[in-house]
N, CA, C and O of each residue as an XYZ file, in Angstrom:
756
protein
N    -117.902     63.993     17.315
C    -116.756     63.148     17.010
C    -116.719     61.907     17.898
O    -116.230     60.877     17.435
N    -117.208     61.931     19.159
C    -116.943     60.728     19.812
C    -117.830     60.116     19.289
O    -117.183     59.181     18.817
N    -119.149     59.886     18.930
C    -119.811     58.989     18.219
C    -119.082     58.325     16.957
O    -119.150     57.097     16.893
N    -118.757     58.645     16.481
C    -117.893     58.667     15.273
C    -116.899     57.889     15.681
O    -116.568     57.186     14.726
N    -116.074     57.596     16.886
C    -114.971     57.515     17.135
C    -115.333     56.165     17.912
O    -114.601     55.206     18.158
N    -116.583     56.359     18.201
C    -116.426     55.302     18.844
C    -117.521     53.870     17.593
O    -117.624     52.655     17.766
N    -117.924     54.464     16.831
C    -118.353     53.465     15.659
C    -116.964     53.182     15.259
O    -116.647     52.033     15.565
N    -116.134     53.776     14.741
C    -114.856     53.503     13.886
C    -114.114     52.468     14.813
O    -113.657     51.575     14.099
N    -113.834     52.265     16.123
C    -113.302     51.662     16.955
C    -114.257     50.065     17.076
O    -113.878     48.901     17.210
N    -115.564     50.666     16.960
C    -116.110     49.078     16.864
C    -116.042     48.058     15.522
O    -116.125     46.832     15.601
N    -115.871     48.841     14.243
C    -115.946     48.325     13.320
C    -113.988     47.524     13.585
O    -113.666     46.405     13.187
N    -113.162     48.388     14.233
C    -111.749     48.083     13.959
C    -112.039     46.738     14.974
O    -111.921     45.665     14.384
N    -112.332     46.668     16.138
C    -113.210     45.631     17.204
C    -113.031     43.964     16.013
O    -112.299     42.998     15.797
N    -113.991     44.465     15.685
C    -114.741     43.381     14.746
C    -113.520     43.194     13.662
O    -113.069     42.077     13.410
N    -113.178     44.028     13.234
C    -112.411     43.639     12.083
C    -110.656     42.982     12.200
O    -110.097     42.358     11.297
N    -110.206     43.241     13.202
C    -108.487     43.355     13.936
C    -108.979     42.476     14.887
O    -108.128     41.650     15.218
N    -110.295     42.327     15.576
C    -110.172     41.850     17.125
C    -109.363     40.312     17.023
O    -108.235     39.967     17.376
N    -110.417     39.621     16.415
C    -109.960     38.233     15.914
C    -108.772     37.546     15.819
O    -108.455     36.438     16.251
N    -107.805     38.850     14.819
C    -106.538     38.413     14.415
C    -105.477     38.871     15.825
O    -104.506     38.309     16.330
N    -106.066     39.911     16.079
C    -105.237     40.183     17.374
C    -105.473     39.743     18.346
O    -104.716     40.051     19.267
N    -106.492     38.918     18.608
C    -106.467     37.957     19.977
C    -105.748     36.514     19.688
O    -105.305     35.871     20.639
N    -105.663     36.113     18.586
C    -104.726     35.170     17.918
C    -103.111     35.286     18.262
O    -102.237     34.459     18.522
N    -103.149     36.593     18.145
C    -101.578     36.889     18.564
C    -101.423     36.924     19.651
O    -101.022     35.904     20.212
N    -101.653     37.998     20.326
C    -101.922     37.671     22.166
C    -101.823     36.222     22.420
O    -100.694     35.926     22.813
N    -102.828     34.971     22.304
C    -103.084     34.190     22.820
C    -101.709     33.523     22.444
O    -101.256     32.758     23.294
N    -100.955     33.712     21.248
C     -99.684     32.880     20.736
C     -98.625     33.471     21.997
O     -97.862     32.630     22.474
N     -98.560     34.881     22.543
C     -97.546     35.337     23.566
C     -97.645     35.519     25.327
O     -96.798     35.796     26.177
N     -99.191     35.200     25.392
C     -99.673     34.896     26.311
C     -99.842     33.840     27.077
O    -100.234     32.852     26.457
N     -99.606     33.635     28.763
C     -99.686     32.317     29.365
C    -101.344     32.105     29.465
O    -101.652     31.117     30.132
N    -101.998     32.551     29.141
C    -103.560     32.347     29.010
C    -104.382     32.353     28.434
O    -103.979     32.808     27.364
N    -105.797     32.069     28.310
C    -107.331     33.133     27.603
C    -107.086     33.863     27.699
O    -106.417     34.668     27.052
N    -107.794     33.824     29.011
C    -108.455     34.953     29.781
C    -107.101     36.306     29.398
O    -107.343     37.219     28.608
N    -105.934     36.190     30.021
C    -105.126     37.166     30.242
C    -104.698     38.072     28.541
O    -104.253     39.214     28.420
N    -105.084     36.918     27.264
C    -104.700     37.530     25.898
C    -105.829     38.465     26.054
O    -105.638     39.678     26.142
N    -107.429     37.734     26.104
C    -108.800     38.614     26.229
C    -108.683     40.064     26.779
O    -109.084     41.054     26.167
N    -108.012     40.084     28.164
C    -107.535     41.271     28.621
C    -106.444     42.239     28.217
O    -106.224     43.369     28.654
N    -105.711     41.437     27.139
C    -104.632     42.504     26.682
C    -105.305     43.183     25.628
O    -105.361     44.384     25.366
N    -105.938     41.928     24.928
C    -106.784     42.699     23.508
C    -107.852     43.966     23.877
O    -107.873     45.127     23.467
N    -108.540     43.396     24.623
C    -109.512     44.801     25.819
C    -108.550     45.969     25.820
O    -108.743     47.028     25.221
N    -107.515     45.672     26.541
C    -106.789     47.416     27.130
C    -106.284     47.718     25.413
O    -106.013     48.830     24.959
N    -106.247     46.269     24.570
C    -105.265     47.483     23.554
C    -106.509     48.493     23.026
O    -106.261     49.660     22.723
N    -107.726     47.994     22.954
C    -108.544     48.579     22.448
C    -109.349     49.829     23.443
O    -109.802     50.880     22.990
N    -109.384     49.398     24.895
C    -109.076     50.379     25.347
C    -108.316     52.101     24.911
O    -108.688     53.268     24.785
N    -107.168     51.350     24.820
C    -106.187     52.415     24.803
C    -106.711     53.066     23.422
O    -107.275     54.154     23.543
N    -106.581     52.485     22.015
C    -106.926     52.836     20.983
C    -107.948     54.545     21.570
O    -107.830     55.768     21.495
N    -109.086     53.288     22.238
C    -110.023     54.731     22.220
C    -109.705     55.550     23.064
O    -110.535     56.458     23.081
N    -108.662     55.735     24.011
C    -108.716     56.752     24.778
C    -107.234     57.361     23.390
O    -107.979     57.993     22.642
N    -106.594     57.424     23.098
C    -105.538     57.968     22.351
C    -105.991     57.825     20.295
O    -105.289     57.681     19.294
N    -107.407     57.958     20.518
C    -107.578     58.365     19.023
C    -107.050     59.306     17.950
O    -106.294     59.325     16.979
N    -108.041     60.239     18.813
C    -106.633     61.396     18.426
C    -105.081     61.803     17.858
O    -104.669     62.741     17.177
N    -104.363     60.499     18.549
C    -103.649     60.217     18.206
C    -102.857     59.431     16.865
O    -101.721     59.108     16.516
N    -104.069     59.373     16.449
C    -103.765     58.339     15.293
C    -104.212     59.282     13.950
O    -105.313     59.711     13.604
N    -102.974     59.399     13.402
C    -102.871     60.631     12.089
C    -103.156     59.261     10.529
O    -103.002     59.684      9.383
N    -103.368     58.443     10.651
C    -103.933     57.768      9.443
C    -102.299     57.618      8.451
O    -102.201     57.845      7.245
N    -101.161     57.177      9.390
C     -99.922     57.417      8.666
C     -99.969     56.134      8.486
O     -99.640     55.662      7.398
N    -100.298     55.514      9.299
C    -100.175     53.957      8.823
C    -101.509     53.188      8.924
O    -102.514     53.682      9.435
N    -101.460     52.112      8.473
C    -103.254     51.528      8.512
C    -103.445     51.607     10.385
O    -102.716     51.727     11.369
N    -104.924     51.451     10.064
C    -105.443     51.272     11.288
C    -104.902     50.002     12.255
O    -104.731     50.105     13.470
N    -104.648     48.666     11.383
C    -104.178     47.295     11.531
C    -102.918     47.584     13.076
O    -102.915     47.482     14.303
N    -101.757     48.089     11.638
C    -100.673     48.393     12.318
C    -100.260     49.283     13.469
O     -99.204     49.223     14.100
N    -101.376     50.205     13.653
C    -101.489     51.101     14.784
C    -102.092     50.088     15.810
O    -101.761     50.280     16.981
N    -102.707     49.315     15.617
C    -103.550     48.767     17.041
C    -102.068     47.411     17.258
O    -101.565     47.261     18.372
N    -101.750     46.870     16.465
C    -101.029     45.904     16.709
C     -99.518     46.386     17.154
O     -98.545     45.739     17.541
N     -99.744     47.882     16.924
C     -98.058     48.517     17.938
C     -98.556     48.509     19.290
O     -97.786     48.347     20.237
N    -100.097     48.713     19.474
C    -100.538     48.915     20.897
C    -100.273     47.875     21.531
O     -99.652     47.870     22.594
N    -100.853     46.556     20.768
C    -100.993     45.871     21.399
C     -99.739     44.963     21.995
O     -99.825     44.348     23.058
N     -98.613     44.971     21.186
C     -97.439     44.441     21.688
C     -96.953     45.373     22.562
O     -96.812     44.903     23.691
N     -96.671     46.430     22.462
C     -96.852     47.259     23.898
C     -97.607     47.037     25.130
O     -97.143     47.445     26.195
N     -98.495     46.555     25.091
C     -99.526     45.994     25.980
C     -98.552     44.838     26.454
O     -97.996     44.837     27.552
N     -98.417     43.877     25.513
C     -98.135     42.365     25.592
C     -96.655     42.485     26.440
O     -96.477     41.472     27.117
N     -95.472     43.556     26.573
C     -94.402     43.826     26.987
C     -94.907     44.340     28.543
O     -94.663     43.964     29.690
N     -95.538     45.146     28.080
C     -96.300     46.107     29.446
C     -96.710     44.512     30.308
O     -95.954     44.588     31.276
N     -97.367     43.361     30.435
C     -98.203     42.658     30.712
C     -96.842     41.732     31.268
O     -96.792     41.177     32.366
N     -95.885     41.718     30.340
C     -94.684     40.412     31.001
C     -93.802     41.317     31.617
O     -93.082     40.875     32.512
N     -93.711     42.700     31.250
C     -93.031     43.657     32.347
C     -93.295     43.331     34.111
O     -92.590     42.874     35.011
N     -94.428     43.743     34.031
C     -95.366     43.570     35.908
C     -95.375     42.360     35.947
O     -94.982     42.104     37.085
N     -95.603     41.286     35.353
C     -95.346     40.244     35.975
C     -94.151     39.621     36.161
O     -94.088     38.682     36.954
N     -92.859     40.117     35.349
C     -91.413     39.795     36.246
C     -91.385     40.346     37.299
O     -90.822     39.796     38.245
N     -91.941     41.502     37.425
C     -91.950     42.522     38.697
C     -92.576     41.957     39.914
O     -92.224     42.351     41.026
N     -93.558     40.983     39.743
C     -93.946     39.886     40.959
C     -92.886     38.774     41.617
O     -92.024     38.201     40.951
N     -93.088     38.595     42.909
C     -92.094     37.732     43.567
C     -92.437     36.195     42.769
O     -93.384     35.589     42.267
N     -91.273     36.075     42.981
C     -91.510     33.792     42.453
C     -91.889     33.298     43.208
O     -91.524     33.312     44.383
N     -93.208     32.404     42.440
C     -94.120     31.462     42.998
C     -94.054     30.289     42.431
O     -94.945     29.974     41.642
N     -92.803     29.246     42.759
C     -92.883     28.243     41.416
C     -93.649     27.226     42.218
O     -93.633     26.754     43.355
N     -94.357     27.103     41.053
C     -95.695     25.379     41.349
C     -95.116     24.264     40.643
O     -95.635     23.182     40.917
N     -93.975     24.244     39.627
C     -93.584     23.542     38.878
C     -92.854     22.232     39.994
O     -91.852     22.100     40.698
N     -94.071     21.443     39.609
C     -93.133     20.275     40.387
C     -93.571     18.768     39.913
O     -93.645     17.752     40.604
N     -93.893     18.980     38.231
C     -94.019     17.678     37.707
C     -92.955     16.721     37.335
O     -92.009     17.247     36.749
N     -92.876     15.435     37.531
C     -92.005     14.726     37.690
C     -90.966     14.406     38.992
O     -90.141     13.503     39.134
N     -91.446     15.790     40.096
C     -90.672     15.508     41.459
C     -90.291     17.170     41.293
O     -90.680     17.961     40.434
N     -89.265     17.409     42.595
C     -89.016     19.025     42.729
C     -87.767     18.908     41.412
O     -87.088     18.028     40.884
N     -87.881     19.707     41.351
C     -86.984     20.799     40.029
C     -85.585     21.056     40.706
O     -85.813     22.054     41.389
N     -84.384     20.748     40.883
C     -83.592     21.155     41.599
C     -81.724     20.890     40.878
O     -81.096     19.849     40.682
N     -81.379     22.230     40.677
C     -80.048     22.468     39.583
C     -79.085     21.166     40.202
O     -78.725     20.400     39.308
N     -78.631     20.811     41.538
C     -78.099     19.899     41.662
C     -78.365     17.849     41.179
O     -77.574     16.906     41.159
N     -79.624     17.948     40.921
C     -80.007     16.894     40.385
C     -79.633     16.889     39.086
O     -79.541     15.840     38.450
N     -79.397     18.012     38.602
C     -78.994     17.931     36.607
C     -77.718     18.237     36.837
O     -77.312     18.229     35.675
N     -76.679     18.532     37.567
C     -75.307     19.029     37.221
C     -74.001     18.498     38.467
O     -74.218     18.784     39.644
N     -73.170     18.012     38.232
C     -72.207     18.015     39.825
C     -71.363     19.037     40.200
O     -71.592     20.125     39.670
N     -70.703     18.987     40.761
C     -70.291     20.167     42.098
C     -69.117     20.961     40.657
O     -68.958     22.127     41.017
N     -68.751     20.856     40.023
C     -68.031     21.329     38.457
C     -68.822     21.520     37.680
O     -68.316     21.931     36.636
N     -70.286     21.394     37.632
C     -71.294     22.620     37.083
C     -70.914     21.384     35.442
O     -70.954     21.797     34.283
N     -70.705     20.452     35.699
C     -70.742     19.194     34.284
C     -72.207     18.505     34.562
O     -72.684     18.447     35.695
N     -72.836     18.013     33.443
C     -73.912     17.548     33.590
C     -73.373     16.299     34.162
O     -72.267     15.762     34.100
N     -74.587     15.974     34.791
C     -74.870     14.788     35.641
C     -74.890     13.414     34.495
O     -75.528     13.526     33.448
N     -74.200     12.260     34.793
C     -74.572     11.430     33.465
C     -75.849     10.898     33.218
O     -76.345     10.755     32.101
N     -76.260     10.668     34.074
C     -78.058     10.047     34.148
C     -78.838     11.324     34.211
O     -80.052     11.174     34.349
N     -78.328     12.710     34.128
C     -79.448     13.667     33.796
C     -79.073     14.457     32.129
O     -79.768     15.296     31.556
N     -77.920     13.924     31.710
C     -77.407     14.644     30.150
C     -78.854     14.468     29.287
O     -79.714     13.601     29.442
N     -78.822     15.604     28.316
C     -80.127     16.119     27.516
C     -80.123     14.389     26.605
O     -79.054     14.014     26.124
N     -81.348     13.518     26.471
C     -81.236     12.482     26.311
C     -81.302     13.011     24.112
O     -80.953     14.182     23.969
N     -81.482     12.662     23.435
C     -81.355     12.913     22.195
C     -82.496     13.104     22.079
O     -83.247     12.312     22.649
N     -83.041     14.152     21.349
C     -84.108     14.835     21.320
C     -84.388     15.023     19.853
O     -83.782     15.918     19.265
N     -85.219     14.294     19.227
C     -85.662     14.179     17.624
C     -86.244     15.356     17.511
O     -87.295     15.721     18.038
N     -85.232     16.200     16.508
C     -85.678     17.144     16.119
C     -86.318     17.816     14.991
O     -86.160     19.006     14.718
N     -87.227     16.790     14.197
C     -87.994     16.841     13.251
C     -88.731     17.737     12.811
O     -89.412     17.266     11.901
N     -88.966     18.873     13.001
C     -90.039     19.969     12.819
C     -90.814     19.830     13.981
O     -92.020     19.782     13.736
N     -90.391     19.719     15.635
C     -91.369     19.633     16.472
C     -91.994     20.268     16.220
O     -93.108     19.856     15.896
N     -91.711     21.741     16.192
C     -92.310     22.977     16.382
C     -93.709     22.942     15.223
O     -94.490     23.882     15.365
N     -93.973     22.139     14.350
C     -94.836     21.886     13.251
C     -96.047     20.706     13.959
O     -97.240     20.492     13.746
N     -95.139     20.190     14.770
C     -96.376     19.472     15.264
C     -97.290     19.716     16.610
O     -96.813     19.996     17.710
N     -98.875     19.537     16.287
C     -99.537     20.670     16.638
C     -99.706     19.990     18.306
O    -100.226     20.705     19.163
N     -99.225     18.571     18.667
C     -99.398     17.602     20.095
C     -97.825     18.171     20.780
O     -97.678     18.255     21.999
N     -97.170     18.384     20.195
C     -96.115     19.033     20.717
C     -95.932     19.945     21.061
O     -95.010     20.110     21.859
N     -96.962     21.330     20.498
C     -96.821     22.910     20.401
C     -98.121     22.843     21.992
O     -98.078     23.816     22.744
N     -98.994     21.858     22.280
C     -99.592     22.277     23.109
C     -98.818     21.379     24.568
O     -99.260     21.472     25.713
N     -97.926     20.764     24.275
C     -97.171     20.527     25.524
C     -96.116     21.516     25.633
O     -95.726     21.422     26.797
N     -95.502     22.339     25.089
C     -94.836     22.862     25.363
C     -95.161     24.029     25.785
O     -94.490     24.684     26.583
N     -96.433     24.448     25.175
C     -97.615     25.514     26.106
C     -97.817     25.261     27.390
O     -98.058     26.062     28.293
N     -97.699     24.024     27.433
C     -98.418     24.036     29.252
C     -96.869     23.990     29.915
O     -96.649     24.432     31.043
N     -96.042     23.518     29.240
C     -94.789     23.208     30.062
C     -94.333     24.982     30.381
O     -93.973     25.337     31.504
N     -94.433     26.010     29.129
C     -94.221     27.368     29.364
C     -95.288     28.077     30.603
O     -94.770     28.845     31.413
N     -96.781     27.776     30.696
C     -97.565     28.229     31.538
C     -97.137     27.693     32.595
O     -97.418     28.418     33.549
N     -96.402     26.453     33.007
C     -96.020     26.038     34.417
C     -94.992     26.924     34.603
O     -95.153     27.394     35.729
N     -93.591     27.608     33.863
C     -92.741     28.181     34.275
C     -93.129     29.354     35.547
O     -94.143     29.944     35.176
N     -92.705     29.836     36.789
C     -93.089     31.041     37.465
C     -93.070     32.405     36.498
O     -92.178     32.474     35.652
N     -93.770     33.187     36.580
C     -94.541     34.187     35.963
C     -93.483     35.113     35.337
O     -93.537     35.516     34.175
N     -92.272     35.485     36.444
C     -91.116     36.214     36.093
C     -90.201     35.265     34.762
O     -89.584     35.717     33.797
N     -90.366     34.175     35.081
C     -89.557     33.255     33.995
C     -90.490     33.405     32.530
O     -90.123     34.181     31.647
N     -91.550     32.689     32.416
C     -91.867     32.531     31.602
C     -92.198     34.169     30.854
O     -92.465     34.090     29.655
N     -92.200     35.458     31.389
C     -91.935     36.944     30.959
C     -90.439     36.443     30.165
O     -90.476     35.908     29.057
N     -89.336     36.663     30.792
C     -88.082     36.652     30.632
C     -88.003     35.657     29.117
O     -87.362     35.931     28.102
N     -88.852     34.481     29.359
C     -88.476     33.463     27.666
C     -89.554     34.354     27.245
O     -89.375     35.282     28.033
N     -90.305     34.606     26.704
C     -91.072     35.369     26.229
C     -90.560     36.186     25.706
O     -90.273     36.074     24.514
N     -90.230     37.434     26.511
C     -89.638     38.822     25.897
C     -88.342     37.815     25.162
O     -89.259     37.761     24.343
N     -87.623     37.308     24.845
C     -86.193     36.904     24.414
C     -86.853     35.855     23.642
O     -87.091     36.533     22.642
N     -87.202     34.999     23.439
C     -87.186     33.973     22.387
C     -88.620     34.209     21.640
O     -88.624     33.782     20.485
N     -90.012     34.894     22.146
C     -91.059     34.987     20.968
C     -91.206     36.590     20.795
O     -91.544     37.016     19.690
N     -91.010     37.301     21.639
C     -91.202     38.639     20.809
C     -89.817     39.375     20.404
O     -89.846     40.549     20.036
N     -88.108     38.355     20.514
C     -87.285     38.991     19.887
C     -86.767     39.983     20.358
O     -86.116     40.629     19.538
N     -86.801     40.474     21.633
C     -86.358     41.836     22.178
C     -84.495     41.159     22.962
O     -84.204     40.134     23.579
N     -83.735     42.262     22.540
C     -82.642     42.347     22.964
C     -82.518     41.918     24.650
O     -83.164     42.394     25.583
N     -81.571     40.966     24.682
C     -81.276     40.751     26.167
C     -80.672     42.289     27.215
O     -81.062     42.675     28.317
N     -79.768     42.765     26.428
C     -79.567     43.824     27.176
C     -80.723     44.783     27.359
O     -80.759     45.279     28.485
N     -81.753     45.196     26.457
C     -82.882     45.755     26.671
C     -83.801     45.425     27.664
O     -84.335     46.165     28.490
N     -83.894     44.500     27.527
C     -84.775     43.235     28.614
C     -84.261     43.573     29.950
O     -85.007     44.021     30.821
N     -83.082     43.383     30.122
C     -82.424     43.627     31.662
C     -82.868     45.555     32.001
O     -83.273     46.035     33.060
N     -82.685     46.040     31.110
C     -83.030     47.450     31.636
C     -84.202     47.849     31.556
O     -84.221     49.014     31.953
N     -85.588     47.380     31.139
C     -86.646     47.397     31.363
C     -87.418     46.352     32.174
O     -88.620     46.371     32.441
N     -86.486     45.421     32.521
C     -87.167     44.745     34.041
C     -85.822     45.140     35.249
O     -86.030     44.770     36.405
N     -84.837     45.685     35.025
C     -84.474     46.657     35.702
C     -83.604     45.492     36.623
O     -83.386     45.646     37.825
N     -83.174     44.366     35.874
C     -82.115     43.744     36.524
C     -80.962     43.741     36.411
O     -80.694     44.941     36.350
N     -79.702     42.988     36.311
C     -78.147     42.652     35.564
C     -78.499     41.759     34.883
O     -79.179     40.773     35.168
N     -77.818     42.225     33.481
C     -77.914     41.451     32.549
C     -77.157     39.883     33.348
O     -77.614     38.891     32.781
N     -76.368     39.596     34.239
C     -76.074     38.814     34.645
C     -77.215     37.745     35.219
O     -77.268     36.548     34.938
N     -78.078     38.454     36.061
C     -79.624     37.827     36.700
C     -80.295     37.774     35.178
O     -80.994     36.773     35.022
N     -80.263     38.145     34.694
C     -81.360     37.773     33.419
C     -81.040     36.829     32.883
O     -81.896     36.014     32.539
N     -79.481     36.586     32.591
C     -79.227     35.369     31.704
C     -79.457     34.146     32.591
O     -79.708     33.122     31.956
N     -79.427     34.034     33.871
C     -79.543     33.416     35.130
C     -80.888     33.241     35.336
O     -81.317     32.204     35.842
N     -81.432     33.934     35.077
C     -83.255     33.432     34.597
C     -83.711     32.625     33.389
O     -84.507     31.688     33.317
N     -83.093     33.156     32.592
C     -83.440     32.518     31.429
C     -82.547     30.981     31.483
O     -83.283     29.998     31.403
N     -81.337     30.747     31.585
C     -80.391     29.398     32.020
C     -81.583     28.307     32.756
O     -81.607     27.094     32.545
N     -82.466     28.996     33.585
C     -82.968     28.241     34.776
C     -84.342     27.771     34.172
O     -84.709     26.609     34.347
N     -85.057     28.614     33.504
C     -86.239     28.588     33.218
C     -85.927     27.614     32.106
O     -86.653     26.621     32.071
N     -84.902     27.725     31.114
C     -84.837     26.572     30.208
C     -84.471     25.223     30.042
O     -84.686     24.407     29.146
N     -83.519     25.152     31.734
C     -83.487     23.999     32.466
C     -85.112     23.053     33.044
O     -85.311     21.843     32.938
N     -85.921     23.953     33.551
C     -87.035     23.776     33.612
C     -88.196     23.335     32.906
O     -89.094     22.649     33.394
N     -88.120     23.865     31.447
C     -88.543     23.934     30.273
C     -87.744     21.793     29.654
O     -88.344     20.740     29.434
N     -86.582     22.084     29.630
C     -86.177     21.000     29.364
C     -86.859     19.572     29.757
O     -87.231     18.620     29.071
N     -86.864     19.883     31.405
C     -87.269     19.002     32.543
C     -88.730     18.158     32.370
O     -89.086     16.987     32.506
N     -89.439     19.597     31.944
C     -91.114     19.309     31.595
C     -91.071     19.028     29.956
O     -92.089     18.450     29.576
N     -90.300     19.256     29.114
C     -90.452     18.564     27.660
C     -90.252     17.027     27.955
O     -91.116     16.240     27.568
N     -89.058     16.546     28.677
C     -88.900     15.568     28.450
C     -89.685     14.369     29.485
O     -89.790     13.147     29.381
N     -90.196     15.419     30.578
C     -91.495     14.187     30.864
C     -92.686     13.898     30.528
O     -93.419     12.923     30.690
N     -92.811     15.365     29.801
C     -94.217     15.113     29.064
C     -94.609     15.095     27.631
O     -95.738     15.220     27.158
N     -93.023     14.846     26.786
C     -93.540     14.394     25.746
C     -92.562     13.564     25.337
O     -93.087     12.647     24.706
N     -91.115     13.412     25.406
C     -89.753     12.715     25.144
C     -90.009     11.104     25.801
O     -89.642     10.094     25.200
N     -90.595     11.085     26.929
C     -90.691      9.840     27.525
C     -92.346      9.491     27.716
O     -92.756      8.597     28.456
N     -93.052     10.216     27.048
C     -94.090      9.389     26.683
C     -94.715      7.885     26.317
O     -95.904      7.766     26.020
């Protein structure tokens, strides 16, 4: 059977790998790091074969792994201390965007932001990639789990094991951040 098991796993390799490193790479801050999720999902596949009663296609079994993986992967890395490198355009700092009444600043208010189908355009989708890969590791987990894979905020807080209060406080900050780097690197272009 392991011969067997392990042909059936290479043909799924070849056949899923492709589409599922596509996905990874869409929820991932990297290559390299999607390459490695797709590895362990397939990993895992073969160590939990057995496991797989043919209830659902093969497809959908590897692609439950693998977003499991992809959660598992932004899990441990909220779980790392903050290392922010983000310091394009000058330091990043909440008092420069807001005054002492938490009102935006008038020379820092969100300038009007044409909202045309950014998300369709493909010079826009890769600045906002790099602007997400600059976020610190715990942040860009936190937008991740909540705005591309859809998982409940209260869920989120109890599987990175914070207050939902600190989470929304992550996410507030990281999209302040996010803002900061859209609009210097593609709004004022």
């Amino acid at each position: 059977m392991s011969k067997e098991k392990n042909q059936i796993i290479s043909v799924w390799v070849r056949e899923y790998g492709p589409e599922m490193y596509r996905y990874a790479r869409s929820k991932m801050s990297g290559q390299e790091v999607a390459e490695d999720v797709v590895q362990n999902t397939f990993i895992a596949a073969l160590q939990s074969f057995s496991a797989f009663e043919g209830k659902s296609s093969p497809k959908t079994w590897l692609f439950s792994i693998l977003k499991h993986k992809i959660m598992d992967y932004h899990r441990e890395q909220y779980r790392k201390p903050v290392q922010v490198e983000f310091n394009q355009g000058g330091d990043f700092r909440e008092d420069d965007l807001f005054d002492e009444s938490g009102s935006w600043r008038k020379e820092s208010r969100p300038s009007a932001w044409d909202d045309h189908h950014l998300l369709d355009d493909h010079d826009f989708n890769a600045v906002l990639h790099d602007c997400l890969k600059r976020l610190p590791a715990k942040w860009y987990s936190a937008i991740q789990m909540k705005y591309l894979a859809g998982v409940d905020g209260d869920k989120i807080s109890s599987e990175l094991e914070v207050s939902p209060a600190n989470f929304w406080q992550i996410l507030h900050r990281a999209k302040l951040q996010l803002r900061v780097c859209l609009e210097t690197n593609w709004f004022k272009k």
